[in-house]
PDB file of N, CA, C and O in Angstrom, chain B, residues numbered from 101:
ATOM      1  N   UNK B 101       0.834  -1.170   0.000  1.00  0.00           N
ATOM      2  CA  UNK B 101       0.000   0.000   0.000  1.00  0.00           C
ATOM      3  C   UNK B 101       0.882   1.237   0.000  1.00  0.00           C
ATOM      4  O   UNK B 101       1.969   1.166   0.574  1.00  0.00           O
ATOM      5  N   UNK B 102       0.452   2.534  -0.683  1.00  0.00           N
ATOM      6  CA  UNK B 102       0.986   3.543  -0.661  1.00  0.00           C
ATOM      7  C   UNK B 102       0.309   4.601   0.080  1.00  0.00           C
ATOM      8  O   UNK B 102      -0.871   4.950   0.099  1.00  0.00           O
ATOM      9  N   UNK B 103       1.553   5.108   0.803  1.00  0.00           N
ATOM     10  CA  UNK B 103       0.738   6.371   1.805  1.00  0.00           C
ATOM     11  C   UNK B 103       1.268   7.471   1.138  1.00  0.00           C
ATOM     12  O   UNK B 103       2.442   7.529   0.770  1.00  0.00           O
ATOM     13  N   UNK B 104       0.176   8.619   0.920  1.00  0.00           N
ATOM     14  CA  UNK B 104       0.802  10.083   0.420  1.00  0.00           C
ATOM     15  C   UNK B 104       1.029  11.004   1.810  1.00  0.00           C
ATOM     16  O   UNK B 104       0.212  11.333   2.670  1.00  0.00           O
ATOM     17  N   UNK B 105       2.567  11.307   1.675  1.00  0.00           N
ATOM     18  CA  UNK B 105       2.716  12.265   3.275  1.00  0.00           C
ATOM     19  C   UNK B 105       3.315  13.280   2.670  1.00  0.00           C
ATOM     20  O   UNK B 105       4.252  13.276   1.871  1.00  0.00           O
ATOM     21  N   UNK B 106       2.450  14.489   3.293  1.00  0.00           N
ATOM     22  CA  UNK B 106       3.064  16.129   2.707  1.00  0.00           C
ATOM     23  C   UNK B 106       3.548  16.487   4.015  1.00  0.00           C
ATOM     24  O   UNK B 106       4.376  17.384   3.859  1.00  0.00           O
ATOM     25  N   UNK B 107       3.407  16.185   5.291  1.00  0.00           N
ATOM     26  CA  UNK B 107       3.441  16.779   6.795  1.00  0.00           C
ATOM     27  C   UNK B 107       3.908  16.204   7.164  1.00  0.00           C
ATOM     28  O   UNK B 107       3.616  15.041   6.885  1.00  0.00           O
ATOM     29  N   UNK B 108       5.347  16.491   8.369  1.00  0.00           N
ATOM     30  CA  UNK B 108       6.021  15.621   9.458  1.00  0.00           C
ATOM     31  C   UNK B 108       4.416  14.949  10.302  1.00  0.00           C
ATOM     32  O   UNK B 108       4.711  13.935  10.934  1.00  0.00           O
ATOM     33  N   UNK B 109       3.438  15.171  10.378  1.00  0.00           N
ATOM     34  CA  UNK B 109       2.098  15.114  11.025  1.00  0.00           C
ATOM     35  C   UNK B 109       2.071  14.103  10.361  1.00  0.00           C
ATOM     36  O   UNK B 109       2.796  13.146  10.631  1.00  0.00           O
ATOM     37  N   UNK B 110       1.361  14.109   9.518  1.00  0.00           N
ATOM     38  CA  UNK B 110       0.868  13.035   8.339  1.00  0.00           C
ATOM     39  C   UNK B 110       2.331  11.720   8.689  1.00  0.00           C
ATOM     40  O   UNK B 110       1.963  10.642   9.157  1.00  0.00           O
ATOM     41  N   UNK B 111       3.055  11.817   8.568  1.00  0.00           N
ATOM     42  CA  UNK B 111       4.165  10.721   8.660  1.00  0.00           C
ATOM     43  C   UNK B 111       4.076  10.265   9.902  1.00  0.00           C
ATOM     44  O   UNK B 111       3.917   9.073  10.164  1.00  0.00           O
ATOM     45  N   UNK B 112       4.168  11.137  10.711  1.00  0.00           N
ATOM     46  CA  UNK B 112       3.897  10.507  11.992  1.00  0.00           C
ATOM     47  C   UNK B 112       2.783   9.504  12.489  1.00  0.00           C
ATOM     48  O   UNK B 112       2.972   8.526  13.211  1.00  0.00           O
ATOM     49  N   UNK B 113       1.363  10.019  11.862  1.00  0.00           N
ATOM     50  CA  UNK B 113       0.084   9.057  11.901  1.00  0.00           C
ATOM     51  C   UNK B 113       0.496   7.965  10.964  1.00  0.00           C
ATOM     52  O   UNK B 113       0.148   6.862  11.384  1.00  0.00           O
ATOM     53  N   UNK B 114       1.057   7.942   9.960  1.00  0.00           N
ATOM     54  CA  UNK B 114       1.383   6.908   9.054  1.00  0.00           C
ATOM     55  C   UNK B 114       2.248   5.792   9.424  1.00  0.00           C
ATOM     56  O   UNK B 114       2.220   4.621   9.044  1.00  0.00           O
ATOM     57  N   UNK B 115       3.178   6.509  10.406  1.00  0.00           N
ATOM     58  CA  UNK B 115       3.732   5.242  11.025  1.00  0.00           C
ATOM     59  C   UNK B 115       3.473   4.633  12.182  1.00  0.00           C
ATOM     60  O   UNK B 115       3.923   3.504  12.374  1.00  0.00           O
ATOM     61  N   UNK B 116       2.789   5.209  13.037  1.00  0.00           N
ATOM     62  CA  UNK B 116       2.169   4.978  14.277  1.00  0.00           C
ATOM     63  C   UNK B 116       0.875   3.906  13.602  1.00  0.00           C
ATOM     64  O   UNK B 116       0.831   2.825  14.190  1.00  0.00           O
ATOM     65  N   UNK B 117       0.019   4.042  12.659  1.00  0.00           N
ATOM     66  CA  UNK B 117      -0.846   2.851  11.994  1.00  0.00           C
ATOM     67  C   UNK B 117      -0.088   1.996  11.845  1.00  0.00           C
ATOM     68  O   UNK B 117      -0.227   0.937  12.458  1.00  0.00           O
ATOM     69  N   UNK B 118       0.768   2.174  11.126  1.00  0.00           N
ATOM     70  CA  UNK B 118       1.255   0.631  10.159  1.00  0.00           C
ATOM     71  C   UNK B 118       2.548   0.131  11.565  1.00  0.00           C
ATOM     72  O   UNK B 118       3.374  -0.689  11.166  1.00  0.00           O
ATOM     73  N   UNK B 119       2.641   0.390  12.430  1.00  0.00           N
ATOM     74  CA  UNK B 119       3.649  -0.099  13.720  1.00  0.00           C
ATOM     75  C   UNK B 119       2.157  -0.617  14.649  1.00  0.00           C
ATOM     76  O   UNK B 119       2.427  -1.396  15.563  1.00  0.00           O
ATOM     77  N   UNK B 120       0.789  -0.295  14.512  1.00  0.00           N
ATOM     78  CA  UNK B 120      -0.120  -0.673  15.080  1.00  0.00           C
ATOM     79  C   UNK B 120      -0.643  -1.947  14.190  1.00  0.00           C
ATOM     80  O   UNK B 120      -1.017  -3.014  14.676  1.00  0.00           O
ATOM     81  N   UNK B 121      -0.609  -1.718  13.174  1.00  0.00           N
ATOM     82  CA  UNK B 121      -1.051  -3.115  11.706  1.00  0.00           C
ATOM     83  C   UNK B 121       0.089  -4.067  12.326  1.00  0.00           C
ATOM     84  O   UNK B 121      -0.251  -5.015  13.034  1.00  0.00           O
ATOM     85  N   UNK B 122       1.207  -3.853  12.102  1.00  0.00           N
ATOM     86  CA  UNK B 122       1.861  -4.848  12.385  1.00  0.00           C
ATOM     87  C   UNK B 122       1.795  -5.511  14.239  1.00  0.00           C
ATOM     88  O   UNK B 122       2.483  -6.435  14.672  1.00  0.00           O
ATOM     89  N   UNK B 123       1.110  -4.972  14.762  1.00  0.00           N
ATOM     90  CA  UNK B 123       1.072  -5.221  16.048  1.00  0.00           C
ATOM     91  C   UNK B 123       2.192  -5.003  16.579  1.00  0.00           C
ATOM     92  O   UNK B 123       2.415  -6.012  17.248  1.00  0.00           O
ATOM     93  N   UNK B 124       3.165  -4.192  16.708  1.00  0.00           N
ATOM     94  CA  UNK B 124       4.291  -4.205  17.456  1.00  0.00           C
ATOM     95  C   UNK B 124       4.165  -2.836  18.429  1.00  0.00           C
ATOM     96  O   UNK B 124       3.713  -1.793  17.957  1.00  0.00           O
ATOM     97  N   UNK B 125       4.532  -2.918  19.591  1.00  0.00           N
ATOM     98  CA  UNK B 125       4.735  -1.818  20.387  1.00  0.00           C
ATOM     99  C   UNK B 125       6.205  -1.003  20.171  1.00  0.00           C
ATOM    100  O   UNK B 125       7.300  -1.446  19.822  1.00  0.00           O
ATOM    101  N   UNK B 126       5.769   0.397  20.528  1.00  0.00           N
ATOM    102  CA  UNK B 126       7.085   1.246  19.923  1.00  0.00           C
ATOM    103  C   UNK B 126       8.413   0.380  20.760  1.00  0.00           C
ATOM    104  O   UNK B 126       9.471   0.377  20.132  1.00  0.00           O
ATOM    105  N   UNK B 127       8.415  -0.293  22.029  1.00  0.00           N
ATOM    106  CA  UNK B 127       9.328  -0.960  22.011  1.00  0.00           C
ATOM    107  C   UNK B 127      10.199  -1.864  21.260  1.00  0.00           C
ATOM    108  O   UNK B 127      11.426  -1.801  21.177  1.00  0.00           O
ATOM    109  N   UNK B 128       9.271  -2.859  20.629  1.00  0.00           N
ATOM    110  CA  UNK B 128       9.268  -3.731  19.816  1.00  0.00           C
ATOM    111  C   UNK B 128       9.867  -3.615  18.760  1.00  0.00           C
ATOM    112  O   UNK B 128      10.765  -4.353  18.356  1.00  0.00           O
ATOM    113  N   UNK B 129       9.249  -2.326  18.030  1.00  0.00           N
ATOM    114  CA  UNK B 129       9.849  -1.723  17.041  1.00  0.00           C
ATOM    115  C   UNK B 129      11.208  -1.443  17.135  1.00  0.00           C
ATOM    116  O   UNK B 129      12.145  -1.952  16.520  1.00  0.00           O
ATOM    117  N   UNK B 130      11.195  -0.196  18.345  1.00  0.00           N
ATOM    118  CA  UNK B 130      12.816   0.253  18.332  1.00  0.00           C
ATOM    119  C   UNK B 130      14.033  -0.918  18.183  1.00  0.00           C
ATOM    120  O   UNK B 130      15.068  -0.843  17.520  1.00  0.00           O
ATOM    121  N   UNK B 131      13.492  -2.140  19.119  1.00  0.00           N
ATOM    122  CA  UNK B 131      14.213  -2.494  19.172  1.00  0.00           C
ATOM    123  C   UNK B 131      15.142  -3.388  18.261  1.00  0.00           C
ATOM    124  O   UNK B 131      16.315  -3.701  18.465  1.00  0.00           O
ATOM    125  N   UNK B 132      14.009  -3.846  16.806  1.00  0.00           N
ATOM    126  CA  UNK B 132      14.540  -4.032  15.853  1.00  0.00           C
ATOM    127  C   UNK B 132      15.547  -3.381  15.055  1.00  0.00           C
ATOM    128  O   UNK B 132      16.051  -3.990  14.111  1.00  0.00           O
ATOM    129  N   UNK B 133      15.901  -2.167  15.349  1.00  0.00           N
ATOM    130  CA  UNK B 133      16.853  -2.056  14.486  1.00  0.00           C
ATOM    131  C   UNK B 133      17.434  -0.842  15.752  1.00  0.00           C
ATOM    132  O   UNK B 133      17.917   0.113  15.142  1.00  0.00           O
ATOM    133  N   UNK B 134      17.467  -0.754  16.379  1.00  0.00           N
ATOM    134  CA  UNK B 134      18.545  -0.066  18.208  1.00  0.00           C
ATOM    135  C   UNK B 134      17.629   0.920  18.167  1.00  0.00           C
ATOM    136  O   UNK B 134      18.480   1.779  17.933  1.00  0.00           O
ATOM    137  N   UNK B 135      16.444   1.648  18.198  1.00  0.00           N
ATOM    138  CA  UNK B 135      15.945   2.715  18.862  1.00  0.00           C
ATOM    139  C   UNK B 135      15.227   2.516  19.566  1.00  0.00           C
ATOM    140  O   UNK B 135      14.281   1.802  19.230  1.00  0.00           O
ATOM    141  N   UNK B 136      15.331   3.265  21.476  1.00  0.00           N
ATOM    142  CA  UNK B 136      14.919   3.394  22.157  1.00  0.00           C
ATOM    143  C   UNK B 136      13.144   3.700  21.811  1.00  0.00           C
ATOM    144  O   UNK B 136      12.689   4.366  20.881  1.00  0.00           O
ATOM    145  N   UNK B 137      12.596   3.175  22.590  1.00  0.00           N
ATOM    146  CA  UNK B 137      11.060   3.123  23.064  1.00  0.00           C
ATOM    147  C   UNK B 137      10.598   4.862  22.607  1.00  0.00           C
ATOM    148  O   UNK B 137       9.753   5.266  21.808  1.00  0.00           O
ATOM    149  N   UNK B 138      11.423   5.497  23.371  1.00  0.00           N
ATOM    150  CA  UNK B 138      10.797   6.874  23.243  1.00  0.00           C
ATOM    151  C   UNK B 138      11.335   7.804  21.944  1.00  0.00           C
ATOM    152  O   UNK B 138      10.884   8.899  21.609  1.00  0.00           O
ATOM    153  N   UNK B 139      12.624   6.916  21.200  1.00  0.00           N
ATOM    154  CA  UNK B 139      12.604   7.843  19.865  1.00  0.00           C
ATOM    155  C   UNK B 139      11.908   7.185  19.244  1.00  0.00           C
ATOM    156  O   UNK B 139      12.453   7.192  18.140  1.00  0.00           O
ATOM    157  N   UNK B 140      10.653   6.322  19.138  1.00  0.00           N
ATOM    158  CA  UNK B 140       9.936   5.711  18.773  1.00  0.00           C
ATOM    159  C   UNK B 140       8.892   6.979  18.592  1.00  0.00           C
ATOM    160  O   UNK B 140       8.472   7.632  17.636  1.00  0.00           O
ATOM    161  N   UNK B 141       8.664   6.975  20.288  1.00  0.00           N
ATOM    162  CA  UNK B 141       7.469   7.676  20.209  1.00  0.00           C
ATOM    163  C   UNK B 141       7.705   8.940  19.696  1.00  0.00           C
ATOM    164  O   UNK B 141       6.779   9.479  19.089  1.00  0.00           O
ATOM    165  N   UNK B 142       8.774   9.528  19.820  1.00  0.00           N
ATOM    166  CA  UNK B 142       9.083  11.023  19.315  1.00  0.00           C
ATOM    167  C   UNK B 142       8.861  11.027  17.906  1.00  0.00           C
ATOM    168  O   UNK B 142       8.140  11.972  17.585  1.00  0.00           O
ATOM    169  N   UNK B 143       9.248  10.259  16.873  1.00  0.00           N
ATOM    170  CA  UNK B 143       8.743  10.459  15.651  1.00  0.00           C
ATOM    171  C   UNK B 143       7.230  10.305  14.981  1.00  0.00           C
ATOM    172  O   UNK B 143       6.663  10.691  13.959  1.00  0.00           O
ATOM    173  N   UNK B 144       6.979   9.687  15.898  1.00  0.00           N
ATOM    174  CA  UNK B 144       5.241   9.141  15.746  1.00  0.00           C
ATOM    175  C   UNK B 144       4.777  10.173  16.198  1.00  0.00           C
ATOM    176  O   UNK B 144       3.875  10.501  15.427  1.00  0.00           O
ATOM    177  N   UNK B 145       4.880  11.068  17.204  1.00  0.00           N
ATOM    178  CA  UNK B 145       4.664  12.272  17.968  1.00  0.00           C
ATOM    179  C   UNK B 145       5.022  14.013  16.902  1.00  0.00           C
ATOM    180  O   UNK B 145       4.302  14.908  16.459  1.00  0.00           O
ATOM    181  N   UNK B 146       6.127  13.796  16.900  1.00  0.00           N
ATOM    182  CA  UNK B 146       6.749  14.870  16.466  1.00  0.00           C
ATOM    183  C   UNK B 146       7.806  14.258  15.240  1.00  0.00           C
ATOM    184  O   UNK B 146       8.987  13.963  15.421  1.00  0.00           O
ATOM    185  N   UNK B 147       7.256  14.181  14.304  1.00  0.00           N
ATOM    186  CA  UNK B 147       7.791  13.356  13.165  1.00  0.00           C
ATOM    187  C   UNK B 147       9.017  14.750  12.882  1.00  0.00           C
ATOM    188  O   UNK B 147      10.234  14.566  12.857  1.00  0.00           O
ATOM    189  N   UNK B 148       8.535  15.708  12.748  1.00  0.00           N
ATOM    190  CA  UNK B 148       9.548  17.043  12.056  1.00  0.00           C
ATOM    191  C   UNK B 148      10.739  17.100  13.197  1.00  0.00           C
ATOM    192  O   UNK B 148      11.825  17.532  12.811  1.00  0.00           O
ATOM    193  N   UNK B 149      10.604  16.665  14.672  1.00  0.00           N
ATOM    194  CA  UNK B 149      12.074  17.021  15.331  1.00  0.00           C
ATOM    195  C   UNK B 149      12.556  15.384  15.159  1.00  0.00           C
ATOM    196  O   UNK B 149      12.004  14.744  16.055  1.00  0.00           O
ATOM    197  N   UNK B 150      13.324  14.587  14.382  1.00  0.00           N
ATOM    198  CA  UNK B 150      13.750  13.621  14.246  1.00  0.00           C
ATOM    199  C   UNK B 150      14.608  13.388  13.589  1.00  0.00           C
ATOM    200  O   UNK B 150      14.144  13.887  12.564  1.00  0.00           O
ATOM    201  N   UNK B 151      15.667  12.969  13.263  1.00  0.00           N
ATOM    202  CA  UNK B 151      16.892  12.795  13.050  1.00  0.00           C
ATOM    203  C   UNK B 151      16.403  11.848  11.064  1.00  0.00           C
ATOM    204  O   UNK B 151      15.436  11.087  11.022  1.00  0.00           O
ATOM    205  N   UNK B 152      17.113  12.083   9.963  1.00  0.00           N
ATOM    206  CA  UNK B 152      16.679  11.246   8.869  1.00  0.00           C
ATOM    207  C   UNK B 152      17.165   9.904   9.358  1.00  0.00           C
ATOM    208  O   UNK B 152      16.316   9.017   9.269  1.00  0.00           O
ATOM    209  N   UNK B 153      18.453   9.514   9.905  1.00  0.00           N
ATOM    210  CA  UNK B 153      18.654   8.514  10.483  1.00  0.00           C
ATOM    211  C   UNK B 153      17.894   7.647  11.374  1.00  0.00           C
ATOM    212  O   UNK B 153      17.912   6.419  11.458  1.00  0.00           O
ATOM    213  N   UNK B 154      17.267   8.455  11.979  1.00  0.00           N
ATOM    214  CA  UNK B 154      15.975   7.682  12.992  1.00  0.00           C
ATOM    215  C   UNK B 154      15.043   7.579  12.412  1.00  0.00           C
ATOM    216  O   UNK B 154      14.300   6.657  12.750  1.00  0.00           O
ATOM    217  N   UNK B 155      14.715   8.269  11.515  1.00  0.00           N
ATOM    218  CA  UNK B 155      13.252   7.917  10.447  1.00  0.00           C
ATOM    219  C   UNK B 155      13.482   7.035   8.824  1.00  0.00           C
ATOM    220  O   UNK B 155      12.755   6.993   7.831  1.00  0.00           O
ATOM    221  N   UNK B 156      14.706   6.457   9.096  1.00  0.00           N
ATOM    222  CA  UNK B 156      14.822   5.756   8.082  1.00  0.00           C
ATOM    223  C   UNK B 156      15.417   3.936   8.558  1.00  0.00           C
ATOM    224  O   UNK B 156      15.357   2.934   7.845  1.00  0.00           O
ATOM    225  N   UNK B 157      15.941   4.053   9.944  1.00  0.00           N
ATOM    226  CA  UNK B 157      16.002   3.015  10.865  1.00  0.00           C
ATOM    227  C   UNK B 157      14.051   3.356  11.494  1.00  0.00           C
ATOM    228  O   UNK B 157      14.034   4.523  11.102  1.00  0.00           O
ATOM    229  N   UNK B 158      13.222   3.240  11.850  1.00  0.00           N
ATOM    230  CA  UNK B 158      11.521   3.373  11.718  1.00  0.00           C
ATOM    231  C   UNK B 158      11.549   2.583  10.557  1.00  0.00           C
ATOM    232  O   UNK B 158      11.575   1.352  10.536  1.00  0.00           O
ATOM    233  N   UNK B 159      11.542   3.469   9.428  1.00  0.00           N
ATOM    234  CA  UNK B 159      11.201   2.963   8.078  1.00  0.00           C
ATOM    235  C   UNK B 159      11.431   1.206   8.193  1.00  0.00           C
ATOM    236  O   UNK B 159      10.632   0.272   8.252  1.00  0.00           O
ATOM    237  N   UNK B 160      12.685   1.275   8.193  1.00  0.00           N
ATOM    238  CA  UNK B 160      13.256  -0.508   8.065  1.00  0.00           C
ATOM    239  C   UNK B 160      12.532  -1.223   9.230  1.00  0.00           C
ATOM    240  O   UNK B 160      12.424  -2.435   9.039  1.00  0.00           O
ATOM    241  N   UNK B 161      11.990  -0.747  10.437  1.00  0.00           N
ATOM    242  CA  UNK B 161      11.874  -1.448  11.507  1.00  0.00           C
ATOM    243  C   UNK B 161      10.612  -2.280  10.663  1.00  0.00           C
ATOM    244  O   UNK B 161      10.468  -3.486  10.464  1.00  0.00           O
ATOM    245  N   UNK B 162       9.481  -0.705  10.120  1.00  0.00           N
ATOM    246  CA  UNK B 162       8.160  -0.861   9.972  1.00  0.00           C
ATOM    247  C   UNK B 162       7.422  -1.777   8.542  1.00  0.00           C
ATOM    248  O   UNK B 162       6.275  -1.964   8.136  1.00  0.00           O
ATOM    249  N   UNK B 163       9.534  -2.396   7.872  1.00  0.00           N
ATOM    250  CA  UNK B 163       9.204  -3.133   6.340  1.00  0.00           C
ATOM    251  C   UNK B 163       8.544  -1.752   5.410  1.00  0.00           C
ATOM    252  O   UNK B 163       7.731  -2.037   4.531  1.00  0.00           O
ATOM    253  N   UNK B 164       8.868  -0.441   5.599  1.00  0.00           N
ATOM    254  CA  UNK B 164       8.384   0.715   4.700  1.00  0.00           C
ATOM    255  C   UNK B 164       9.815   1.365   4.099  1.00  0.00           C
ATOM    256  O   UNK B 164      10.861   1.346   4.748  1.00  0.00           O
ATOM    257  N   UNK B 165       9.706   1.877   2.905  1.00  0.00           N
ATOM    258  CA  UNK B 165      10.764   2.812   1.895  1.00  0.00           C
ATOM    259  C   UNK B 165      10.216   3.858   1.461  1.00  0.00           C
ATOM    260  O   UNK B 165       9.048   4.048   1.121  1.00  0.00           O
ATOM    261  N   UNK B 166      10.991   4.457   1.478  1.00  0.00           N
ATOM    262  CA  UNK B 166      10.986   6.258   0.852  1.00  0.00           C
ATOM    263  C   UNK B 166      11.091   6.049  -0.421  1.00  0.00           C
ATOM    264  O   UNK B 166      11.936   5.276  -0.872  1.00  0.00           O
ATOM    265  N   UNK B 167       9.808   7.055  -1.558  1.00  0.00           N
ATOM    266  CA  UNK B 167       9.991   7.032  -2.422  1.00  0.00           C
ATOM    267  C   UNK B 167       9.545   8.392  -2.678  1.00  0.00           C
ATOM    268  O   UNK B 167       8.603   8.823  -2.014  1.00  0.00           O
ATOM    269  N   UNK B 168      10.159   9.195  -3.645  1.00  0.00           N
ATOM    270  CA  UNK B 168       9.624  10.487  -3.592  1.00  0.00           C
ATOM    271  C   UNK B 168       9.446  10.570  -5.432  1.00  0.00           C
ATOM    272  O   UNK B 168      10.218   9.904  -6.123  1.00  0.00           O
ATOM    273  N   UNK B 169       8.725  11.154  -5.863  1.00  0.00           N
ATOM    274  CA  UNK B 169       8.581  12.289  -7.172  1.00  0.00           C
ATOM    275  C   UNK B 169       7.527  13.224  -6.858  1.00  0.00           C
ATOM    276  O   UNK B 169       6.743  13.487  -5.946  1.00  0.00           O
ATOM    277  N   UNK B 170       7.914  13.682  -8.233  1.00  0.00           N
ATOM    278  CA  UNK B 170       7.316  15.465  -8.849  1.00  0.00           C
ATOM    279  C   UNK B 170       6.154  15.350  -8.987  1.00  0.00           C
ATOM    280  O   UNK B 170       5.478  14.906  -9.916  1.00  0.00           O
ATOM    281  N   UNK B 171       5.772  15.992  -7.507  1.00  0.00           N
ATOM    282  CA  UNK B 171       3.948  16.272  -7.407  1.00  0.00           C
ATOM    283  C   UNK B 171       3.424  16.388  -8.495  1.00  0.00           C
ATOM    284  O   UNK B 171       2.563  15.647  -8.969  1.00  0.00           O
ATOM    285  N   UNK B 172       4.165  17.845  -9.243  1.00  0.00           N
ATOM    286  CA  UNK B 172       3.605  18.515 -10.438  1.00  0.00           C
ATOM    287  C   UNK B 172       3.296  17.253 -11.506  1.00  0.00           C
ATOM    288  O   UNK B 172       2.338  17.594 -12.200  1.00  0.00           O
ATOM    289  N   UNK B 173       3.676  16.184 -11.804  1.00  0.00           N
ATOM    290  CA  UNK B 173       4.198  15.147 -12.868  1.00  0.00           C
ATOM    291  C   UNK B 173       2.509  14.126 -12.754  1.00  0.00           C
ATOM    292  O   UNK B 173       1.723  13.848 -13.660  1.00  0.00           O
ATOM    293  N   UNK B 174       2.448  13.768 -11.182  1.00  0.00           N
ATOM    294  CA  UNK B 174       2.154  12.695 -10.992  1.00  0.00           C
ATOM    295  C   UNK B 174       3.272  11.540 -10.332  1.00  0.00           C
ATOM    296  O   UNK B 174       4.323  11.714  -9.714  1.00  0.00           O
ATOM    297  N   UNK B 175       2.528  10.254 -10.767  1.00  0.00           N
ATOM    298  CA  UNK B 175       3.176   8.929 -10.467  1.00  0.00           C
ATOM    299  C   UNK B 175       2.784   8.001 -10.882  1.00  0.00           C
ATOM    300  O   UNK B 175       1.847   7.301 -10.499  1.00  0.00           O
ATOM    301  N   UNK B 176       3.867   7.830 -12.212  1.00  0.00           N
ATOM    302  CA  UNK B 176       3.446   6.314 -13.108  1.00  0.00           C
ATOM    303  C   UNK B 176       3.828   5.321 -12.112  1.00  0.00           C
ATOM    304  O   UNK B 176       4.956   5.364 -11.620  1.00  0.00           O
ATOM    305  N   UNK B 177       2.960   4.406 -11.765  1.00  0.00           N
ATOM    306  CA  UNK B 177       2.583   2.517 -11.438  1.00  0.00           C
ATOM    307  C   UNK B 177       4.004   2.438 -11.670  1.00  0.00           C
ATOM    308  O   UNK B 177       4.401   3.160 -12.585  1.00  0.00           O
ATOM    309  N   UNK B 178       5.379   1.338 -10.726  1.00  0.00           N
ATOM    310  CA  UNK B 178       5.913   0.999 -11.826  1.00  0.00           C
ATOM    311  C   UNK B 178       7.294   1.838 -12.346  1.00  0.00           C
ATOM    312  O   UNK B 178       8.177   1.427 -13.099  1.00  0.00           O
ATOM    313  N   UNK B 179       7.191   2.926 -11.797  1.00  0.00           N
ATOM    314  CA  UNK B 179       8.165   3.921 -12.577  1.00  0.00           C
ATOM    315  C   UNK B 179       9.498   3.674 -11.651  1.00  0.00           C
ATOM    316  O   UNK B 179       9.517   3.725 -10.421  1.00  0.00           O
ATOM    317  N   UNK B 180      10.705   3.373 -12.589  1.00  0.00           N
ATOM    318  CA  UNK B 180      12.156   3.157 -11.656  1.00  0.00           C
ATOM    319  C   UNK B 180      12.775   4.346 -12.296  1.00  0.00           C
ATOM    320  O   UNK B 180      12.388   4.606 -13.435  1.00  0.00           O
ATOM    321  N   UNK B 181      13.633   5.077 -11.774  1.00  0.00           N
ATOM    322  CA  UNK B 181      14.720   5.943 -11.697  1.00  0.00           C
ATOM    323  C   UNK B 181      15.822   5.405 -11.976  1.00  0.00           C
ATOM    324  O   UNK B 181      16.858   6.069 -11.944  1.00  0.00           O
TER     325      UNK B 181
END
């Protein structure tokens, strides 16, 4: 599934669901890949004060990847860089 996130907000609810889908507690999570319980919660909380390193160790915890293009464009199905 694809989530559209324009807001540290929006990212934050996005990963706080899909860390709830997967049933894991922010412990659980962190601890898959070394982050503490509460930089757990800090990005789920306050997604904009977070380190890219901590939101890309999240990412891997949560089986999710960053993919970005040009709002203006769209997004072809499918499309590799």
């Amino acid at each position: 599934m694809d989530y559209l996130v324009r807001t540290p907000q929006q990212l934050g609810a996005v990963l706080r669901g899909r860390r709830r889908e997967k049933r894991l507690t922010q412990a659980a999570t962190g601890a898959k890949v070394g982050l503490r319980q509460n930089a757990v919660s800090v990005i789920e909380a306050q997604a904009g004060r977070s380190t890219v390193v901590r939101l890309f160790k999240l990412l891997s915890a949560l089986d999710l990847e960053l993919s970005l293009h040009d709002k203006r464009i769209g997004r072809a199905k499918g499309q590799e860089w």
